[in-house]
C-alpha positions in Angstrom: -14.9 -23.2 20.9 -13.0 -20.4 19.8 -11.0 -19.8 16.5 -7.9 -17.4 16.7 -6.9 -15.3 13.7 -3.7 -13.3 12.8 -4.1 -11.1 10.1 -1.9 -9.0 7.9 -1.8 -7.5 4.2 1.3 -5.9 3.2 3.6 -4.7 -0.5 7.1 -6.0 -0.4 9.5 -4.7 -2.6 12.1 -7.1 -4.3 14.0 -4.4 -5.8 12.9 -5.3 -9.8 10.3 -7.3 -12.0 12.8 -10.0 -12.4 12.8 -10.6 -8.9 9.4 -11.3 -8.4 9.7 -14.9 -10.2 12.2 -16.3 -8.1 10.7 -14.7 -5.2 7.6 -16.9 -5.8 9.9 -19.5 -6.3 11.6 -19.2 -2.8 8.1 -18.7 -1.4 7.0 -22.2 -2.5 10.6 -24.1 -1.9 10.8 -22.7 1.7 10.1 -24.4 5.0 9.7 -22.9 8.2 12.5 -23.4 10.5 10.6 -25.4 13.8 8.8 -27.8 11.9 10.1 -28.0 8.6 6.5 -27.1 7.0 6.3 -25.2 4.1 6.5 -21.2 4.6 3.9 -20.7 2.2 1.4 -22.5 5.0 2.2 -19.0 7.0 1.1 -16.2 4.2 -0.4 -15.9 0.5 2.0 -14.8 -1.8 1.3 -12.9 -5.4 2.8 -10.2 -7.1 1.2 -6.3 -6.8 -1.3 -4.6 -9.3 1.0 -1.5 -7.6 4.2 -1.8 -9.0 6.2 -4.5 -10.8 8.7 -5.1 -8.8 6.5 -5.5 -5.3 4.5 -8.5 -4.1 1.5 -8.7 -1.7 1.9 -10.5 1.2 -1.4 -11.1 2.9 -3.7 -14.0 4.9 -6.8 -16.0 4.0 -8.3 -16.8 7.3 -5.3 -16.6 9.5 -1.4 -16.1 8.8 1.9 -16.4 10.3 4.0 -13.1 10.9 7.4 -15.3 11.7 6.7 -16.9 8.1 6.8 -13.4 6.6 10.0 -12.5 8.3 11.9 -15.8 7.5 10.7 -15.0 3.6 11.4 -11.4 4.0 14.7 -12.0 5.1 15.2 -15.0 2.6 14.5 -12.5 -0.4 16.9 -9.9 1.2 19.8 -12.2 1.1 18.8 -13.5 -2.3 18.0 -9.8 -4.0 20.7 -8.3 -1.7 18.4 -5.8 -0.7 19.2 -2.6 1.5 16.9 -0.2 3.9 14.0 -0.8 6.4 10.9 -2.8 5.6 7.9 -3.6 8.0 4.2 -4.5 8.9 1.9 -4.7 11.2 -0.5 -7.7 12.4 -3.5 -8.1 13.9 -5.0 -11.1 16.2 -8.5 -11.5 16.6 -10.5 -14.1 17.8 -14.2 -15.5 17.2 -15.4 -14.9 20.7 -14.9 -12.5 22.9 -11.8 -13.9 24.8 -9.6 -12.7 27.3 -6.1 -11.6 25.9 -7.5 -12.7 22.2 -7.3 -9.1 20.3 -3.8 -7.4 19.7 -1.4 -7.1 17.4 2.1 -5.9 16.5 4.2 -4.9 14.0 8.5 -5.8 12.8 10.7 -3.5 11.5 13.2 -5.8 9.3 16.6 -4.2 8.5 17.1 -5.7 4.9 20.7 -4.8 4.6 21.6 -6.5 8.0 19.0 -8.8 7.1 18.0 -9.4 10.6 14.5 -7.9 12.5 15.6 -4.6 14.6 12.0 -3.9 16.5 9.1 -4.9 17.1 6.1 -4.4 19.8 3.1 -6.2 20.6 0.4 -4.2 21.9 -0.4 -6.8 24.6 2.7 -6.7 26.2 2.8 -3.2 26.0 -0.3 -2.6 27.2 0.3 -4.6 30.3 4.0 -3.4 31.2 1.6 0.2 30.7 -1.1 -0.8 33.1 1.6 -2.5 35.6 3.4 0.9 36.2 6.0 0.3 34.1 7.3 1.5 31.0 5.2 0.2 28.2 8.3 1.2 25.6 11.3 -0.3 27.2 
């Protein structure tokens, strides 16, 4: 049997120190919005060595990218933050599989606090090798 990963390590920035308290208090009050789990099932939460005001937003074993953007966003509207944020993913896979390695990556517009792009390279690469347009 195979195991599927997504993985992901990224800073956030919340703007100021103060902030990073009660964004690790959203992280742990937060559920995800299909099945009411808790968000921080999707992602590890802690705050930087880098800078004060930033938190590191990474997986242990596997993680949830949708997680990241519901927090993300969460923060943004809480913090009332401004600009374009992002990161990138990776799925991998224990086996060699068929359509098990990718990845993808969100650009979040905090200010409209709503996600703008994103791509997976799986679907890219297949609109590519079907003759298409792999960036429509």
């Amino acid at each position: 049997m195979a195991d599927y990963f997504t993985h992901f390590s990224c800073l956030f920035d919340v703007g100021a120190p103060e902030n990073v308290v009660r964004a690790l208090d959203i992280y742990g009050a937060a559920t995800t919005p299909i099945d009411d789990l808790p968000l921080s099932r999707g992602f590890f939460l802690s705050s930087s060595q880098e800078s004060p005001s930033n938190l590191w937003i990474h997986d242990e074993g596997s993680g949830d990218p949708e997680c990241v953007i519901k927090f993300v966003l969460l923060c943004a509207e809480e913090f009332d933050l401004k600009g374009l944020w992002g990161f990138e993913y990776a799925n991998t896979c224990s086996k060699p599989r068929l359509d098990a390695f990718g990845g993808g990556a969100h650009v979040i517009d905090l200010g409209a606090r709503k996600s703008i792009s994103w791509i997976s390279t799986n679907e890219w690469l297949c609109r590519a090798l079907e003759g298409g347009d792999p960036d429509a």
